[in-house]
N, C-alpha and C positions, 0 to 999 in steps of 0.2 A: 479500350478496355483497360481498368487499372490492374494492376499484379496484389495477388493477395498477401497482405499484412505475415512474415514471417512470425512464426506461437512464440518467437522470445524478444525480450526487451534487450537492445543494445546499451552497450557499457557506459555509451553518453545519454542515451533515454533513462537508464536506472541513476544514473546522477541528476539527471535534468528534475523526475519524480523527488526525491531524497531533500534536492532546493527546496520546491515547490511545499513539500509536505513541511520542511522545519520553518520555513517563511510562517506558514499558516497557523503554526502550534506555537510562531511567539509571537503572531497575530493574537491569539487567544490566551495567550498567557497572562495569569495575574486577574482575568475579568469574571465574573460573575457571569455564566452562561448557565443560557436555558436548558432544558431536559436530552431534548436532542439532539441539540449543537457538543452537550456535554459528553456523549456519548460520541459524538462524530471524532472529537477531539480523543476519545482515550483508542477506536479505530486506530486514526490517524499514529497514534503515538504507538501501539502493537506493528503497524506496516513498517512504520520508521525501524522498529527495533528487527523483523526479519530483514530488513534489505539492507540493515549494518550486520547482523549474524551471518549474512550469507555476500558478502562484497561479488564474489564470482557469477550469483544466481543459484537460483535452483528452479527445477522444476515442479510446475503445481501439476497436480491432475485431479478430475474431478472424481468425489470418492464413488465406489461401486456401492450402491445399494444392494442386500441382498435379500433381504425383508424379515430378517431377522432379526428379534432384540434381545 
């Protein structure tokens, strides 16, 4: 039986992501991409910019609907 997945990213997982994402945005840097590679890419580059805002982490939680608008 494996052990379940601890809710936060360690401090060498949130660097390991951080690689991985600016590897991939100077992958795509400079190139003419399609509709929603284009979009994957400015994702990519918002994620980038919280997990440099926040070096330490932070916690997400998923927001409460309350059925009100």
């Amino acid at each position: 039986m494996t052990e379940p997945q601890p809710p936060c990213l360690s401090t060498d997982e949130i660097k390991a992501v951080k690689f991985a994402v600016r590897r991939q945005l100077r992958r795509w840097r400079d190139r003419d991409l399609e509709p929603e590679r284009r979009q994957r890419r400015e994702h990519l580059a918002g994620a980038l910019n919280v997990l440099e805002e926040f070096p330490d982490g932070c916690e997400l939680r998923e927001q409460e609907t309350t059925g009100e608008r």
